[in-house]
Every structure is written in structure tokens, then in C-alpha cells.
N, CA, C and O of each residue as an XYZ file, in Angstrom:
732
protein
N     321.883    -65.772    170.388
C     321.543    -64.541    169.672
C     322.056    -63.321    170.443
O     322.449    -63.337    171.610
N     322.003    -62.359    169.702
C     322.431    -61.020    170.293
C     321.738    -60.667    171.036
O     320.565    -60.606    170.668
N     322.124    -60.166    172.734
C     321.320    -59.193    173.282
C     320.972    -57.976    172.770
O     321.769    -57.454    171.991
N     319.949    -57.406    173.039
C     319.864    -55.959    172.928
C     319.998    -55.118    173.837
O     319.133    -55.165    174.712
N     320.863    -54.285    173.950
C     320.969    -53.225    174.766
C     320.218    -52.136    175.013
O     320.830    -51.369    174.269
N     319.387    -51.489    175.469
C     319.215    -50.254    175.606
C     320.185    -49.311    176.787
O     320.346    -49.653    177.959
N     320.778    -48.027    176.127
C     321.655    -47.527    176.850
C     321.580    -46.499    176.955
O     321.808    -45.824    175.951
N     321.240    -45.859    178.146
C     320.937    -44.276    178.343
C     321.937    -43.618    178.891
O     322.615    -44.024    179.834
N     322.133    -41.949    177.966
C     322.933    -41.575    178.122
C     322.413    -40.010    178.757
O     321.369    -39.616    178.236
N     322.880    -39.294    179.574
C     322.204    -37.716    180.289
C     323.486    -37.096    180.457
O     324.610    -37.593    180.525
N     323.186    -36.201    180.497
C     324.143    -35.066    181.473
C     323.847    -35.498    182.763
O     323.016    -36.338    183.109
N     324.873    -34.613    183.666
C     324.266    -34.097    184.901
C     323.114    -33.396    185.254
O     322.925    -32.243    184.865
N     321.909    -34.330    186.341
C     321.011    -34.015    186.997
C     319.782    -33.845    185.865
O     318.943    -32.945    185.890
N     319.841    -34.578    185.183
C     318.339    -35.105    184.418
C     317.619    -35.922    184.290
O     317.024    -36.359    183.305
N     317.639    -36.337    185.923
C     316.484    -37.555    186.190
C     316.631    -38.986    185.379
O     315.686    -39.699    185.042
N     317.940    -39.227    185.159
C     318.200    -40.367    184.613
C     317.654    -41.731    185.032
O     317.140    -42.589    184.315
N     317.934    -41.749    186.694
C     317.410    -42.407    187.651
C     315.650    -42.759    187.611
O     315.117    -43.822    187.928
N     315.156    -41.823    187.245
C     313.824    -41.855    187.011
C     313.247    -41.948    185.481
O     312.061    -42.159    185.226
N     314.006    -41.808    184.763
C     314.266    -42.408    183.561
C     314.004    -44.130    183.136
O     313.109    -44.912    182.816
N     315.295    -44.067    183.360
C     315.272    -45.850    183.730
C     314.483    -46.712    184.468
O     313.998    -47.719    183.950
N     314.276    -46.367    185.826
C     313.151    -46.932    186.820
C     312.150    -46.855    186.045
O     311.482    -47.855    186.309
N     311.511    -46.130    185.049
C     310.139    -46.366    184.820
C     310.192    -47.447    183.643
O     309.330    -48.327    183.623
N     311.283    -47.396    182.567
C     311.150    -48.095    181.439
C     311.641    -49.506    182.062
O     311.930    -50.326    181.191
N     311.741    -49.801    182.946
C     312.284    -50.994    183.586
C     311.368    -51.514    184.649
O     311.494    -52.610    185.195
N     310.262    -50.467    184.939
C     309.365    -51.140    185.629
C     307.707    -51.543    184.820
O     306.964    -52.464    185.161
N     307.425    -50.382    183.515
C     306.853    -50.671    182.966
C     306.650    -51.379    181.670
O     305.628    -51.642    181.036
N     308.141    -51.656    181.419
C     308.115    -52.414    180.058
C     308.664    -53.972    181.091
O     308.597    -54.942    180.336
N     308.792    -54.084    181.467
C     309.733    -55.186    182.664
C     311.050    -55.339    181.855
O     310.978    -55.850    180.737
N     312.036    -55.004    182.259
C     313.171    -54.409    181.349
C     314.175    -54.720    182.783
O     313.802    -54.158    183.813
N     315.592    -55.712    182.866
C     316.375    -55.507    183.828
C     316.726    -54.403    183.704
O     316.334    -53.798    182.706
N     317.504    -53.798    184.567
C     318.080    -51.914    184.394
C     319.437    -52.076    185.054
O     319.383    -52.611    186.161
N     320.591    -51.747    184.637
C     322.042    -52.013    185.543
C     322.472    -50.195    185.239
O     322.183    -49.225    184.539
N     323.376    -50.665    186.370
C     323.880    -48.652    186.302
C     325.488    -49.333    186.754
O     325.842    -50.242    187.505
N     325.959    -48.687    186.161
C     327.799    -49.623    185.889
C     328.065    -48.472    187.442
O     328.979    -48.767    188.212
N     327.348    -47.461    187.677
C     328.068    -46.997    188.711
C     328.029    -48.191    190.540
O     328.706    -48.189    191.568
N     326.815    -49.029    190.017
C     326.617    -49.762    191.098
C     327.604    -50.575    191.081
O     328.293    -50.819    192.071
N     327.830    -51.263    189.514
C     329.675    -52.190    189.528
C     330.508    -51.831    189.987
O     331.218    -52.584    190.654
N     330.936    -49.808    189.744
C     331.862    -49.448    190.618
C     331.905    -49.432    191.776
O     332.943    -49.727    192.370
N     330.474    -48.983    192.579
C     330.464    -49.042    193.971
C     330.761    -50.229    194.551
O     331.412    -50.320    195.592
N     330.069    -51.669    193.590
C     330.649    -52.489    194.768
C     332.168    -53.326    194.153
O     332.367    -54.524    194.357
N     332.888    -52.654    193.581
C     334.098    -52.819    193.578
C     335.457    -52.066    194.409
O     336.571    -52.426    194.790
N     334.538    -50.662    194.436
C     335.297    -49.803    195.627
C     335.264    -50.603    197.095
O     336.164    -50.749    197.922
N     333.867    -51.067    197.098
C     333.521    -51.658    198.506
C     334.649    -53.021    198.774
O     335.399    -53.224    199.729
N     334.516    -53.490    198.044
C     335.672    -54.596    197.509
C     337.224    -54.034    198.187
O     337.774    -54.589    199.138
N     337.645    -53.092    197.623
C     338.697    -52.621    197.524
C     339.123    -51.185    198.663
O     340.170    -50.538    198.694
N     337.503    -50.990    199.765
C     337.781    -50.596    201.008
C     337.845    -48.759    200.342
O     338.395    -47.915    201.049
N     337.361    -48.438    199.261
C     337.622    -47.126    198.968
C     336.092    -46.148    199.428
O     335.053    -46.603    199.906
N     336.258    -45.407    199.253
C     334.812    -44.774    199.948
C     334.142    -44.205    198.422
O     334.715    -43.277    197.853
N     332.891    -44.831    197.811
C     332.069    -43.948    197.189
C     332.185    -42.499    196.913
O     331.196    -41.967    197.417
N     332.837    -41.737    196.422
C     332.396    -40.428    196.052
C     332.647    -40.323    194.551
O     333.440    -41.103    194.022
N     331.982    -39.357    193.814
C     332.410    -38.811    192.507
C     333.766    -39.077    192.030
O     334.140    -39.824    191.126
N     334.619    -38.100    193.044
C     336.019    -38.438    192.030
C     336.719    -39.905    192.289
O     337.491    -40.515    191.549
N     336.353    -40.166    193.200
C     336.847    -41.731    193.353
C     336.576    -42.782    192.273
O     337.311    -43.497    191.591
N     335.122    -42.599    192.375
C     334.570    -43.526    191.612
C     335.200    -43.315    190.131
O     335.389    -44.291    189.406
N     335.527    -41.955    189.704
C     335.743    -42.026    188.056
C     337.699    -42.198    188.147
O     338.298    -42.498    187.114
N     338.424    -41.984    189.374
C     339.321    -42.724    189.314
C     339.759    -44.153    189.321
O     340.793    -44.626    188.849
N     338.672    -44.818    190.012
C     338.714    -46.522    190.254
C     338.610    -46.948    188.603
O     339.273    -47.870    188.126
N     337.636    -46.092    187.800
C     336.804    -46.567    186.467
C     338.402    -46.190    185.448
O     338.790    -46.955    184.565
N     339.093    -44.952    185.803
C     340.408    -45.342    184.907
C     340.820    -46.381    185.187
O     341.181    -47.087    184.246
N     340.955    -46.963    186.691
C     342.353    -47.670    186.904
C     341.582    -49.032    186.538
O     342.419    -49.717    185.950
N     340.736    -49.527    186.592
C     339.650    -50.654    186.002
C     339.745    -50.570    184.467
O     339.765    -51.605    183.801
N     339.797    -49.512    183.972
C     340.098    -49.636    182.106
C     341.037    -49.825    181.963
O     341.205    -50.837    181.282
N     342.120    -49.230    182.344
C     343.616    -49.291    182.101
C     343.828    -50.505    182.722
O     344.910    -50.901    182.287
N     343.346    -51.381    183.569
C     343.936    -52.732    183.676
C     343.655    -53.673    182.447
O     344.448    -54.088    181.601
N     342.295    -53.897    182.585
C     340.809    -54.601    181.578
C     341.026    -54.154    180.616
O     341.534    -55.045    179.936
N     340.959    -53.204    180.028
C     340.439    -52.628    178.965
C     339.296    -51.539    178.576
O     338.831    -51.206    179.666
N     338.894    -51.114    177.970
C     338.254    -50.024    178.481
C     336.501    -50.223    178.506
O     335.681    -49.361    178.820
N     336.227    -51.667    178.064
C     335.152    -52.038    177.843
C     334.744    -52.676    179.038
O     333.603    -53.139    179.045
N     335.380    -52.783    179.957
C     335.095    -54.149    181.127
C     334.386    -54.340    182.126
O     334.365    -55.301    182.896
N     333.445    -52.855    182.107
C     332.288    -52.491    183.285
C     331.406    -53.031    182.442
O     330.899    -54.040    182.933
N     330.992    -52.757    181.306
C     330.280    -53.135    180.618
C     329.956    -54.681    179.771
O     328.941    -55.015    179.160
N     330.922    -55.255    179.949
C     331.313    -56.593    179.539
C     330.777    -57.211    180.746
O     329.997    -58.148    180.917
N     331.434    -56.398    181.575
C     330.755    -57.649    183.244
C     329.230    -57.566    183.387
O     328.503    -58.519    183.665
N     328.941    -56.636    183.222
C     327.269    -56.598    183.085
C     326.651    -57.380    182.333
O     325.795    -58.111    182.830
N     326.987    -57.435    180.637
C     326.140    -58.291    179.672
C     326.802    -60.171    180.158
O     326.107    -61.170    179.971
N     327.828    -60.200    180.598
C     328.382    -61.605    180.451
C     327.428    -62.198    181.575
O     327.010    -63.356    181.539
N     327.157    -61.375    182.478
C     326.698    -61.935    184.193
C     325.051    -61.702    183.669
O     324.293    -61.442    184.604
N     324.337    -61.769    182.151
C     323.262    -61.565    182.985
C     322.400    -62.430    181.612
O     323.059    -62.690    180.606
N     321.202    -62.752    181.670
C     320.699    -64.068    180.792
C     319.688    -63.513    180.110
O     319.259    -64.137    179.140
N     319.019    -62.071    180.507
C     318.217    -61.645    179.971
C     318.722    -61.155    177.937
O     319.696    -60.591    177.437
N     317.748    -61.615    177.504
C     317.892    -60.195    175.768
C     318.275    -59.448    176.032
O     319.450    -59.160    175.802
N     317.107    -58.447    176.930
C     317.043    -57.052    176.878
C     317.309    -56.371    177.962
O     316.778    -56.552    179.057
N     318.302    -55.405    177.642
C     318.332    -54.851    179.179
C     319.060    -53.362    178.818
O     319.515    -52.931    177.758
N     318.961    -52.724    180.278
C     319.190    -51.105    180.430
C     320.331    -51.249    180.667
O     320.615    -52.236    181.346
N     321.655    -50.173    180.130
C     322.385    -49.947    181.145
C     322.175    -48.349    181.095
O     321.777    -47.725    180.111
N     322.556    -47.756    182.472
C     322.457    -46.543    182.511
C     324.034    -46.334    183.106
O     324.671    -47.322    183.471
N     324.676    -44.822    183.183
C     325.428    -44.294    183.484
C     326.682    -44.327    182.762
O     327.703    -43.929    183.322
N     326.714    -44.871    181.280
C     327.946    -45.128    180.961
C     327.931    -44.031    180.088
O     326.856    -43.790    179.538
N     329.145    -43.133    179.780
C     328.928    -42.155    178.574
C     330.225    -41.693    177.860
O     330.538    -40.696    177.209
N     330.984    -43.073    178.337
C     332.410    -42.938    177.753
C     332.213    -43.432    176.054
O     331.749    -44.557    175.867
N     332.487    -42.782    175.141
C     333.018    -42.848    173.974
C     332.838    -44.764    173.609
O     331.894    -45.477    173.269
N     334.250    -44.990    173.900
C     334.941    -46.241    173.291
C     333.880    -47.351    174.064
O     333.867    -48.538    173.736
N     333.203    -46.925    174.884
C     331.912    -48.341    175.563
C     330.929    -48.157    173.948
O     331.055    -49.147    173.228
N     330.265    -47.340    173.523
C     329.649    -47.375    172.697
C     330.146    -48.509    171.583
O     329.475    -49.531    171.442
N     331.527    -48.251    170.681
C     331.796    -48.952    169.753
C     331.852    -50.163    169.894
O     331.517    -50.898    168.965
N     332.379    -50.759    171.334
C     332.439    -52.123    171.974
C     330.875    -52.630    172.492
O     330.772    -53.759    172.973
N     329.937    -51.943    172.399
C     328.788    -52.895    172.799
C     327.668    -52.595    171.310
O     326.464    -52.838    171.229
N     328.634    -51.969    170.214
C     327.686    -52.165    168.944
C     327.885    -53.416    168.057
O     327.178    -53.978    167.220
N     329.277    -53.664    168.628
C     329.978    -55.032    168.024
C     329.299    -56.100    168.743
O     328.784    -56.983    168.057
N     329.196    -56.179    170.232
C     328.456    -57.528    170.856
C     327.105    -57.234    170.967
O     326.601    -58.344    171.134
N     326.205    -56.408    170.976
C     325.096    -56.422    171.232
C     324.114    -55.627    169.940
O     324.812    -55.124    169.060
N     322.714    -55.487    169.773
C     321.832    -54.945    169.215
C     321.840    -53.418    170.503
O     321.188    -53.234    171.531
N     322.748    -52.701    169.899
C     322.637    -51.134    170.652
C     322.003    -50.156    170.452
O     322.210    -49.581    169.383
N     321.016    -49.604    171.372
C     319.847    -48.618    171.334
C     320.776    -47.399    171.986
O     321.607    -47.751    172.823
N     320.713    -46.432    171.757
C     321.199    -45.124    172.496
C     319.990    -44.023    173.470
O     319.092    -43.672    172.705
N     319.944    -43.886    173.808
C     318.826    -42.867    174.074
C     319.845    -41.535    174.593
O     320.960    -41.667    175.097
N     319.213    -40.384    174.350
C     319.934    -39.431    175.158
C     318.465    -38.744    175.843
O     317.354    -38.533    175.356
N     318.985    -38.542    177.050
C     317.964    -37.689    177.678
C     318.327    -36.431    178.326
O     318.987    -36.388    179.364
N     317.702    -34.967    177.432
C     317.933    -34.012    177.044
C     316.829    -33.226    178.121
O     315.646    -33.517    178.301
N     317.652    -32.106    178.785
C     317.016    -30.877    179.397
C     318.611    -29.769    180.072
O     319.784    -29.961    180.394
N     317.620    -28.620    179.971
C     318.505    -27.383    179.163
C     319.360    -27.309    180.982
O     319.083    -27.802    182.076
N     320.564    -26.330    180.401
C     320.849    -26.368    181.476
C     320.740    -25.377    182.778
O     321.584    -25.438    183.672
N     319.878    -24.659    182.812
C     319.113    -23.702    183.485
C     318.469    -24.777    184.702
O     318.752    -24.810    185.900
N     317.342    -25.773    183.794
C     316.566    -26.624    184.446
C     317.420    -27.948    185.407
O     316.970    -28.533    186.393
N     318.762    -28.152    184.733
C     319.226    -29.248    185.104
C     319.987    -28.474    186.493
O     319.878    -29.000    187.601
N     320.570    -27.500    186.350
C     321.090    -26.555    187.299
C     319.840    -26.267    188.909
O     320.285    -25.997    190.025
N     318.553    -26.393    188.647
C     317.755    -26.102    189.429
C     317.265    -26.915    189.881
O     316.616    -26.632    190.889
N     317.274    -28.240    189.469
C     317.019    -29.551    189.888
C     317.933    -30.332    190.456
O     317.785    -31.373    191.097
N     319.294    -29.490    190.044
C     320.582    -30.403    191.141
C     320.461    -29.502    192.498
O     320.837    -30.076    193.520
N     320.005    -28.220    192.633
C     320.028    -27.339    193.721
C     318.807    -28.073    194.716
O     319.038    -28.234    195.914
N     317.569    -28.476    194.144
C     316.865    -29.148    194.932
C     316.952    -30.815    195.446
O     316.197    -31.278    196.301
N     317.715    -31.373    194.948
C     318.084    -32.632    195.072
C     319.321    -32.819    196.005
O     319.684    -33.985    196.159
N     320.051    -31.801    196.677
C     320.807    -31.502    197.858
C     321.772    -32.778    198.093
O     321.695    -33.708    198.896
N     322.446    -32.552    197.369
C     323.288    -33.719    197.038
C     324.535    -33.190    197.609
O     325.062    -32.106    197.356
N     325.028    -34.326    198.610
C     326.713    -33.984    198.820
C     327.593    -33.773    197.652
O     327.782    -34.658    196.817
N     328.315    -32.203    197.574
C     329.250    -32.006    196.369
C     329.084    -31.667    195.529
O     329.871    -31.463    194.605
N     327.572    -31.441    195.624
C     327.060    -30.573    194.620
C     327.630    -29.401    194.323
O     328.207    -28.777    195.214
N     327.546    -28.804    192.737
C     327.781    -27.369    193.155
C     327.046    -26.051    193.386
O     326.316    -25.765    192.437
N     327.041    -25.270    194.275
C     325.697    -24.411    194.466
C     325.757    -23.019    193.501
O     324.752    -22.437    193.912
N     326.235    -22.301    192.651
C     326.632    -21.699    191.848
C     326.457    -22.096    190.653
O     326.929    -23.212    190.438
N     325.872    -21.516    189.651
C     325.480    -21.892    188.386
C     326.800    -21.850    187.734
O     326.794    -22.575    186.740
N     327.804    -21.328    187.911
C     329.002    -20.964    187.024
C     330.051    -22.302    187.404
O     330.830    -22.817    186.602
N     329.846    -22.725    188.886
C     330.531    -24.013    189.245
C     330.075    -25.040    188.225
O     330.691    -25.768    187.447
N     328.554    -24.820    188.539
C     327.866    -25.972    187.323
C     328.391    -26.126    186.094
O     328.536    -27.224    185.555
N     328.631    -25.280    185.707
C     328.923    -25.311    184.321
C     330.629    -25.748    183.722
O     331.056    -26.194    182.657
N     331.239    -25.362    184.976
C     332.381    -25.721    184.858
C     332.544    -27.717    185.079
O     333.476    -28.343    184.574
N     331.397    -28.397    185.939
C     331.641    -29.382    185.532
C     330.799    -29.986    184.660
O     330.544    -31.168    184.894
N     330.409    -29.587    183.918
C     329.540    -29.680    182.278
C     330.694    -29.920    181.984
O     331.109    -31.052    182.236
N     331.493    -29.047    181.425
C     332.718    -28.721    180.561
C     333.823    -29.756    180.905
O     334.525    -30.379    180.109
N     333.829    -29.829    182.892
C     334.854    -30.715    183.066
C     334.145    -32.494    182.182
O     334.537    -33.232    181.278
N     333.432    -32.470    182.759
C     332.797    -33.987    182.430
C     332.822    -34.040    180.758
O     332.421    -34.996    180.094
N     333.294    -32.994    180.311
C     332.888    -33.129    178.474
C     334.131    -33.301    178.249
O     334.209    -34.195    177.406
N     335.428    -32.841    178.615
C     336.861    -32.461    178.104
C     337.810    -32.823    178.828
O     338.840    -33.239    178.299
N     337.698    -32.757    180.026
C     338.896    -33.376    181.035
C     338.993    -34.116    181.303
O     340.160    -34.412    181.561
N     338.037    -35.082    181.509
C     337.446    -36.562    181.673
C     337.105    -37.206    180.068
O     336.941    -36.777    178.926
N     337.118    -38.340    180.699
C     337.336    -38.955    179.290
C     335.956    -39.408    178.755
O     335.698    -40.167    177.820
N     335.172    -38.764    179.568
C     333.355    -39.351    179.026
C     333.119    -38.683    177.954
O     332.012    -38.944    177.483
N     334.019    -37.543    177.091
C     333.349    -36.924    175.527
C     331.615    -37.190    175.618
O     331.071    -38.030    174.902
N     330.654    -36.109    176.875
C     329.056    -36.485    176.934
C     328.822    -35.854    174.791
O     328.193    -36.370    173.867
N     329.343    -35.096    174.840
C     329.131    -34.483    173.777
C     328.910    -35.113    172.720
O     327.892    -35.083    172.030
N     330.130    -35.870    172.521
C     330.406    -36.602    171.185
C     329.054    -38.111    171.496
O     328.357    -38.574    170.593
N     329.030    -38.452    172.557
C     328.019    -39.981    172.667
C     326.609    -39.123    172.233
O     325.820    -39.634    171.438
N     326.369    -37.833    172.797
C     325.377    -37.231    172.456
C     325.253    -37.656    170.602
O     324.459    -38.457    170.110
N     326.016    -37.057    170.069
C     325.783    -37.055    168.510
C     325.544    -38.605    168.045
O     325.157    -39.196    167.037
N     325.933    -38.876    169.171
C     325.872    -41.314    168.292
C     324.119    -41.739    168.486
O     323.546    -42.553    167.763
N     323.457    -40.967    169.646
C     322.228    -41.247    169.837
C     321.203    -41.148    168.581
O     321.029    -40.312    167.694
N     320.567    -42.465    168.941
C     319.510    -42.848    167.972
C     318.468    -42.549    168.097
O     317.744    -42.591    167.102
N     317.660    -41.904    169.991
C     316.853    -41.469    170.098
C     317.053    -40.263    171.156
O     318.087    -40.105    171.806
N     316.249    -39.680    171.210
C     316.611    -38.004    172.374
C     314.970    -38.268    173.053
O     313.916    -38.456    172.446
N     315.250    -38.192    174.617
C     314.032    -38.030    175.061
C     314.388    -36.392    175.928
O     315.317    -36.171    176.705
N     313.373    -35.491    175.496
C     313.721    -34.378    176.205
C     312.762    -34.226    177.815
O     311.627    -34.640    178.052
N     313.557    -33.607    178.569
C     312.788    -33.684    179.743
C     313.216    -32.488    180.610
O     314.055    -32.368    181.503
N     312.086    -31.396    179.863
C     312.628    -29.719    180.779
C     311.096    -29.927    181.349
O     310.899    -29.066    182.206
N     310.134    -30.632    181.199
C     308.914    -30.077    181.856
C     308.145    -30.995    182.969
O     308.816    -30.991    184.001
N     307.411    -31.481    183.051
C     306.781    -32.309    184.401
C     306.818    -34.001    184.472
O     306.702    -34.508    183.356
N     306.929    -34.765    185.358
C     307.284    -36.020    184.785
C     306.118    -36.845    184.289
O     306.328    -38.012    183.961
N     304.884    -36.320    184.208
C     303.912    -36.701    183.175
C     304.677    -36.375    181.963
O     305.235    -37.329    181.421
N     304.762    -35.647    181.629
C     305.700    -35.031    180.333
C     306.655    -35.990    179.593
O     306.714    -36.314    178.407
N     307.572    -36.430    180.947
C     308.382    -36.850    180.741
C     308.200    -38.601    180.866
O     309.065    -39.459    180.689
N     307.189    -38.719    181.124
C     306.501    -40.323    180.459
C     306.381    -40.809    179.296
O     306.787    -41.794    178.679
N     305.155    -39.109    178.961
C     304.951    -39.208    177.450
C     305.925    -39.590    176.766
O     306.032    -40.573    176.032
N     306.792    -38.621    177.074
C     308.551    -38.554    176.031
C     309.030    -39.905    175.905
O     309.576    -40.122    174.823
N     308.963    -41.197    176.970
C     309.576    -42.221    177.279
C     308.217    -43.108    176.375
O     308.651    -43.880    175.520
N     307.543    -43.084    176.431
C     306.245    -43.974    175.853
C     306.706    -44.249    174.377
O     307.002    -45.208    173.665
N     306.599    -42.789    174.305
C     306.462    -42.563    172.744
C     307.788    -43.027    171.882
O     307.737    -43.629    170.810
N     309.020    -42.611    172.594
C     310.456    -43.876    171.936
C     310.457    -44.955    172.436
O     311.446    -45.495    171.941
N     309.998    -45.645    173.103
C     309.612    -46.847    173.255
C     308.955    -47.554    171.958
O     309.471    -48.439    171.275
N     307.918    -47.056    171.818
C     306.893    -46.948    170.840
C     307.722    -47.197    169.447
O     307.332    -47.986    168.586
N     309.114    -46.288    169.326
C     309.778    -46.415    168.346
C     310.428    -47.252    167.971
O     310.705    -47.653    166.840
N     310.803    -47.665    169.312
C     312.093    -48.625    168.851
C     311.099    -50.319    169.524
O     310.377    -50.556    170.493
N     311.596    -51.075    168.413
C     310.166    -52.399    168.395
C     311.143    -53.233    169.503
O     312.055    -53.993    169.176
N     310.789    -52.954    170.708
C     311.215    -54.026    171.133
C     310.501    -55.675    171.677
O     310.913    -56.540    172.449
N     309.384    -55.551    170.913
C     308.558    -56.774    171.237
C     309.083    -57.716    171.383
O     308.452    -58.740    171.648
């Protein structure tokens, strides 16, 4: 039978991470993040982890494979129904895991004021400290890169918003849960 996917999709710096960890610890839900496939394929291949690396390894991995093949390695390698993936928000992964799997979308939504003030406290190497930098890689990650967040935005079946406290942001997760039957 078909797995079901659940697949979460964010911008930059909206607690995605904490997103997932909870619906995967309280529903018991495996959770995969294709960025961990990349990391340990860089590791593989002796490259160092960073941002632009990683979304260069992920061209040169599509353009070999195909453009589905982070995602293929995940569902083929794993025995569970149901499972998370997080971090994928390229376009053409969507159409390829509606064909093999039962695909859930989630988008998880907060403005970008809040997402901007939460990457400043989360002190992340490479961050950018300037709200106007920020925004420029909004834009980069929407148009220059081939992740179209925009367009996967519009494919989502559910929106969990999360500008306010992470009680809040439980509720928000409970309650599409709630929606989508995954008994």
C-alpha cells in the first residue's frame, strides 16, 4: 500500500525543527529532514556542511538522479506508512511524491518581522544581521534558487501559523493533526 507522507514546508527561521520534533514525538511519527541526506553525503564526499554547499551538492545530486532522488532515498530506505519529511521545498519533489505516496503538505506560516527576530536570536553562523539582507534571501530562496517557497506555498493543504508562543504553536499543530485522519 501507499505510504503516507506528511511534508512540511516553512520559510526561513520558523521553527520548523520544532515543528516536526513535536508531531513526531507526540503522534510517534518517523521525521527525516533530506538536509541530513545531504549532510551525510557531503560527509561522504569530504565537503564541509554549509548553506551554499549543501544547495550546490542538492543540484549536482538532481542533475545526476533526477530531481526526485533525496526524496526517493528516504521513502525506499524506510518501512514505516507514515512519515515526516521536512526541509524539502523544491517544486518538482511535490509532483513526484503525489504520484508514489498519500501526500499531506503542511505550510508553516509566520510573518516576516517575527521570522527576522527569531533568526537574530538563534545566532546562527551566516546568518544575516540586517533585516534588508533578510529579505534579500527570502527573495533569493524564492527566485534564484530553484525551491519556488512561493509556488509549494500555494500546493499546501494545510497552513499552521506560528507568529505567537509555542503553546500557540501546539495548539496550531493539534488542531491539523486533528484534520487530517491519520489513524
Amino acid at each position: 500500500s501507499m505510504k503516507t507522507v506528511i511534508w512540511i514546508i516553512w520559510p526561513i527561521a520558523s521553527w520548523k525543527d520544532m515543528v516536526s520534533k513535536y508531531i513526531s514525538d507526540k503522534y510517534n511519527i518517523k521525521s527525516y529532514q533530506i538536509s541530513s541526506e545531504l549532510k551525510e553525503i557531503a560527509k561522504e564526499e569530504g565537503i564541509e556542511s554549509n548553506r551554499n554547499n549543501l544547495i550546490l551538492l542538492s543540484r549536482k545530486l538532481t542533475s545526476i538522479h533526477g530531481d526526485e532522488y533525496l526524496a526517493k532515498k528516504i521513502i525506499e530506505s524506510n518501512d514505516n506508512e507514515l512519515i515526516i519529511i521536512v526541509w524539502m521545498r523544491q517544486i518538482w519533489q511535490i509532483s513526484y511524491l503525489k504520484e508514489i505516496s498519500n501526500l499531506i503538505l503542511i505550510w508553516v506560516s509566520s510573518t516576516n518581522r517575527i521570522r527576522y527576530n527569531r533568526m537574530l536570536t538563534r545566532n546562527k553562523w551566516g546568518d544575516p544581521l540586517i533585516y534588508d539582507e533578510f529579505l534579500k534571501i527570502e527573495k533569493k530562496d524564492d527566485w534564484e534558487w530553484i525551491q519556488k517557497i512561493s509556488e509549494c506555498m500555494n500546493l499546501c493543504d494545510y497552513m499552521i501559523v506560528n507568529n505567537w508562543t509555542k503553546i500557540d504553536l501546539y495548539r496550531e499543530i493539534d488542531n491539523t493533526i486533528k484534520k487530517i485522519d491519520i489513524s
